[in-house]
C-alpha positions, 0 to 999 in steps of 0.5 A: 585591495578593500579596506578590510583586507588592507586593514588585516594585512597591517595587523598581521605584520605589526603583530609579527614585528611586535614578535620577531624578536621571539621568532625571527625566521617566522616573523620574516616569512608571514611579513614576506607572504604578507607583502606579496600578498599586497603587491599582487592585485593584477596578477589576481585578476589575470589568474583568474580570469585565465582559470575561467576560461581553461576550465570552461569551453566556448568563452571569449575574453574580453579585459575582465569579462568572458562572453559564452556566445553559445549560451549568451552569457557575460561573465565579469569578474568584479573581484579576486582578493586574497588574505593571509591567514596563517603562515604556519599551516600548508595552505596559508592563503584564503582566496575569494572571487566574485563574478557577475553573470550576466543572462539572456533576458534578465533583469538583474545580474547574478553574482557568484561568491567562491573561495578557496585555499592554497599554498600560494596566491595563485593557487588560492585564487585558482581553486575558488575560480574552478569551483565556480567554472564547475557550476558553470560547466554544469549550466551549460550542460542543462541547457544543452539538454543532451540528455534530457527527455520531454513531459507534455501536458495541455491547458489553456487551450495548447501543448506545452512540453517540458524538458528535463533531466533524465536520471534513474537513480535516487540516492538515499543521504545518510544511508549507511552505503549508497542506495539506489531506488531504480524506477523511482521516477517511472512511478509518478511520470504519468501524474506529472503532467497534471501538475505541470504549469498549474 
Protein backbone atom coordinates (compact mmCIF):
# COMPACT_ATOMS: atom_id res chain seq x y z
CA UNK A 1 0.00 0.00 0.00
CA UNK A 2 1.62 3.65 -1.21
CA UNK A 3 2.12 6.41 1.58
CA UNK A 4 -0.60 8.48 0.13
CA UNK A 5 -3.17 5.61 0.55
CA UNK A 6 -1.80 4.74 3.91
CA UNK A 7 -2.11 8.54 4.57
CA UNK A 8 -5.80 8.88 3.51
CA UNK A 9 -6.95 5.68 5.49
CA UNK A 10 -5.34 7.06 8.79
CA UNK A 11 -7.57 10.37 8.06
CA UNK A 12 -10.47 8.60 7.28
CA UNK A 13 -10.55 6.56 10.45
CA UNK A 14 -9.42 9.55 12.96
CA UNK A 15 -12.08 11.63 11.59
CA UNK A 16 -14.64 8.77 12.11
CA UNK A 17 -13.36 8.32 15.87
CA UNK A 18 -13.55 12.22 16.29
CA UNK A 19 -17.29 11.41 15.16
CA UNK A 20 -18.75 8.00 16.67
CA UNK A 21 -20.09 9.63 19.43
CA UNK A 22 -22.63 11.42 16.88
CA UNK A 23 -23.07 8.36 14.80
CA UNK A 24 -21.97 5.05 16.04
CA UNK A 25 -23.36 2.37 13.60
CA UNK A 26 -21.68 4.82 10.61
CA UNK A 27 -18.71 5.13 12.38
CA UNK A 28 -18.33 1.51 13.07
CA UNK A 29 -18.63 0.43 9.52
CA UNK A 30 -16.29 3.29 7.47
CA UNK A 31 -13.71 1.91 10.19
CA UNK A 32 -14.57 -1.58 9.22
CA UNK A 33 -14.29 -0.87 5.35
CA UNK A 34 -11.49 1.07 6.05
CA UNK A 35 -9.57 -2.07 7.84
CA UNK A 36 -10.07 -4.38 5.00
CA UNK A 37 -9.33 -2.15 2.73
CA UNK A 38 -5.81 -1.99 4.40
CA UNK A 39 -5.50 -5.88 5.02
CA UNK A 40 -5.92 -6.81 1.47
CA UNK A 41 -3.11 -6.04 -0.63
CA UNK A 42 -2.63 -9.86 -2.15
CA UNK A 43 -5.93 -10.38 -2.65
CA UNK A 44 -5.75 -7.37 -5.05
CA UNK A 45 -3.24 -8.48 -6.92
CA UNK A 46 -4.60 -11.92 -7.27
CA UNK A 47 -8.13 -10.28 -8.24
CA UNK A 48 -6.76 -8.91 -10.64
CA UNK A 49 -4.54 -10.82 -12.34
CA UNK A 50 -7.32 -13.55 -12.23
CA UNK A 51 -9.70 -10.74 -13.91
CA UNK A 52 -6.95 -10.42 -16.48
CA UNK A 53 -6.90 -13.46 -17.66
CA UNK A 54 -10.75 -14.82 -17.73
CA UNK A 55 -11.45 -11.84 -19.89
CA UNK A 56 -8.74 -12.19 -22.33
CA UNK A 57 -7.97 -15.46 -24.34
CA UNK A 58 -4.54 -17.12 -24.96
CA UNK A 59 -2.67 -15.68 -21.86
CA UNK A 60 -0.24 -17.46 -19.38
CA UNK A 61 0.15 -16.65 -15.88
CA UNK A 62 3.32 -16.40 -14.68
CA UNK A 63 3.23 -14.80 -10.62
CA UNK A 64 2.22 -11.12 -11.36
CA UNK A 65 2.79 -11.19 -15.29
CA UNK A 66 0.62 -12.71 -17.97
CA UNK A 67 2.63 -13.93 -21.46
CA UNK A 68 -0.21 -13.51 -24.77
CA UNK A 69 2.31 -15.99 -26.80
CA UNK A 70 0.25 -15.33 -29.77
CA UNK A 71 0.85 -11.80 -29.78
CA UNK A 72 4.24 -11.68 -27.82
CA UNK A 73 2.94 -9.52 -25.43
CA UNK A 74 4.09 -9.52 -21.53
CA UNK A 75 1.65 -8.23 -19.33
CA UNK A 76 2.83 -7.33 -15.67
CA UNK A 77 0.82 -5.91 -13.04
CA UNK A 78 2.64 -3.23 -11.05
CA UNK A 79 -0.16 -2.22 -8.78
CA UNK A 80 -3.98 -2.98 -7.79
CA UNK A 81 -4.51 0.00 -4.77
CA UNK A 82 -7.67 0.87 -3.62
CA UNK A 83 -9.28 3.76 -1.56
CA UNK A 84 -12.39 4.16 0.50
CA UNK A 85 -14.16 7.11 -0.41
CA UNK A 86 -17.24 7.24 0.88
CA UNK A 87 -19.19 4.68 2.76
CA UNK A 88 -22.32 6.09 2.46
CA UNK A 89 -22.76 5.68 -1.08
CA UNK A 90 -23.46 2.04 -3.20
CA UNK A 91 -20.15 1.72 -4.34
CA UNK A 92 -17.71 2.99 -1.90
CA UNK A 93 -14.68 1.79 -2.92
CA UNK A 94 -12.12 3.42 -5.83
CA UNK A 95 -9.89 1.06 -7.53
CA UNK A 96 -7.00 1.48 -9.69
CA UNK A 97 -4.68 -0.82 -11.37
CA UNK A 98 -1.71 -0.23 -13.37
CA UNK A 99 0.23 -2.74 -15.76
CA UNK A 100 3.19 -2.71 -17.90
CA UNK A 101 2.84 -4.09 -21.20
CA UNK A 102 5.49 -5.11 -22.61
CA UNK A 103 5.74 -5.32 -26.86
CA UNK A 104 7.65 -7.25 -29.72
CA UNK A 105 10.36 -5.04 -30.70
CA UNK A 106 9.91 -2.15 -28.19
CA UNK A 107 12.24 -0.09 -26.75
CA UNK A 108 9.98 0.88 -23.70
CA UNK A 109 7.35 -0.36 -21.87
CA UNK A 110 3.86 0.92 -22.01
CA UNK A 111 2.08 1.34 -18.88
CA UNK A 112 -1.74 1.18 -18.47
CA UNK A 113 -3.53 3.29 -15.86
CA UNK A 114 -7.72 2.05 -15.12
CA UNK A 115 -9.78 2.48 -12.31
CA UNK A 116 -12.82 1.66 -11.20
CA UNK A 117 -15.93 1.59 -8.47
CA UNK A 118 -17.61 -0.82 -6.44
CA UNK A 119 -19.31 -1.95 -3.55
CA UNK A 120 -16.51 -4.18 -2.65
CA UNK A 121 -12.89 -4.56 -3.12
CA UNK A 122 -12.78 -6.80 -5.31
CA UNK A 123 -15.29 -5.85 -7.15
CA UNK A 124 -13.48 -2.31 -7.51
CA UNK A 125 -10.20 -3.89 -8.48
CA UNK A 126 -12.48 -6.16 -11.11
CA UNK A 127 -14.17 -3.38 -13.16
CA UNK A 128 -10.84 -1.29 -13.60
CA UNK A 129 -8.83 -4.67 -14.85
CA UNK A 130 -11.77 -5.51 -17.29
CA UNK A 131 -11.76 -2.32 -18.82
CA UNK A 132 -8.09 -2.69 -19.50
CA UNK A 133 -8.84 -6.64 -20.83
CA UNK A 134 -11.40 -4.87 -23.25
CA UNK A 135 -8.66 -2.55 -24.95
CA UNK A 136 -6.38 -5.54 -24.95
CA UNK A 137 -8.93 -7.47 -26.41
CA UNK A 138 -9.49 -4.81 -29.08
CA UNK A 139 -5.43 -5.14 -29.75
CA UNK A 140 -5.34 -8.32 -30.57
CA UNK A 141 -8.24 -8.11 -32.90
CA UNK A 142 -6.13 -5.42 -34.93
CA UNK A 143 -3.52 -7.43 -35.07
CA UNK A 144 -5.51 -10.48 -36.02
CA UNK A 145 -6.77 -8.34 -38.82
CA UNK A 146 -9.80 -10.81 -39.47
CA UNK A 147 -11.33 -8.22 -41.06
CA UNK A 148 -9.29 -6.10 -42.73
CA UNK A 149 -8.55 -5.36 -46.20
CA UNK A 150 -5.27 -4.38 -48.22
CA UNK A 151 -4.13 -0.54 -49.99
CA UNK A 152 -0.89 -0.91 -52.30
CA UNK A 153 1.02 1.75 -53.26
CA UNK A 154 4.96 1.77 -55.08
CA UNK A 155 7.79 4.13 -54.10
CA UNK A 156 11.14 3.87 -53.47
CA UNK A 157 11.43 1.44 -56.23
CA UNK A 158 9.04 -1.71 -54.60
CA UNK A 159 5.45 -2.62 -53.29
CA UNK A 160 4.16 -1.84 -50.16
CA UNK A 161 1.00 -3.02 -49.01
CA UNK A 162 -1.14 -1.83 -46.11
CA UNK A 163 -3.30 -3.33 -43.99
CA UNK A 164 -6.65 -1.86 -42.36
CA UNK A 165 -9.81 -2.07 -40.89
CA UNK A 166 -12.77 -2.37 -42.87
CA UNK A 167 -15.73 -0.34 -41.99
CA UNK A 168 -18.65 1.15 -43.85
CA UNK A 169 -19.97 3.58 -41.79
CA UNK A 170 -19.09 6.90 -40.16
CA UNK A 171 -20.79 7.88 -37.47
CA UNK A 172 -21.46 11.66 -37.25
CA UNK A 173 -20.97 12.71 -33.05
CA UNK A 174 -23.38 15.17 -31.74
CA UNK A 175 -25.93 14.24 -34.08
CA UNK A 176 -29.21 14.41 -32.61
CA UNK A 177 -29.74 10.00 -33.82
CA UNK A 178 -26.89 8.42 -35.07
CA UNK A 179 -26.03 9.14 -38.86
CA UNK A 180 -24.58 6.97 -41.12
CA UNK A 181 -22.61 8.28 -43.94
CA UNK A 182 -22.36 4.75 -46.36
CA UNK A 183 -19.73 5.02 -49.03
CA UNK A 184 -17.79 7.23 -47.39
CA UNK A 185 -14.56 5.59 -47.71
CA UNK A 186 -15.05 4.50 -51.34
CA UNK A 187 -15.05 8.21 -51.97
CA UNK A 188 -11.09 8.56 -51.22
CA UNK A 189 -9.55 4.65 -51.29
CA UNK A 190 -8.37 5.41 -54.72
CA UNK A 191 -6.22 8.90 -53.55
CA UNK A 192 -5.05 6.99 -50.36
CA UNK A 193 -2.32 5.27 -52.11
CA UNK A 194 -0.52 8.64 -52.96
CA UNK A 195 -0.12 9.73 -49.52
CA UNK A 196 0.55 6.11 -48.17
CA UNK A 197 4.53 6.05 -46.90
CA UNK A 198 4.96 9.75 -47.85
Amino acid sequence: MGLLEKFALKAAVSMVRAGAKKNGSEASQFERLSKSATSTSFAKDEVAIRTLLENTTGGVRNKRQVTYPKYDFEVTLLEAKTLLSDNRTKNPYTAEVRFFIALPNAETLLTERYDSIGETINGAVAGAVKKFAAILNDMFELIDGADDDLIENYFDGRQHIYRYATESMIGCVGAPALQEINGFFGQIEDELPAYLGA
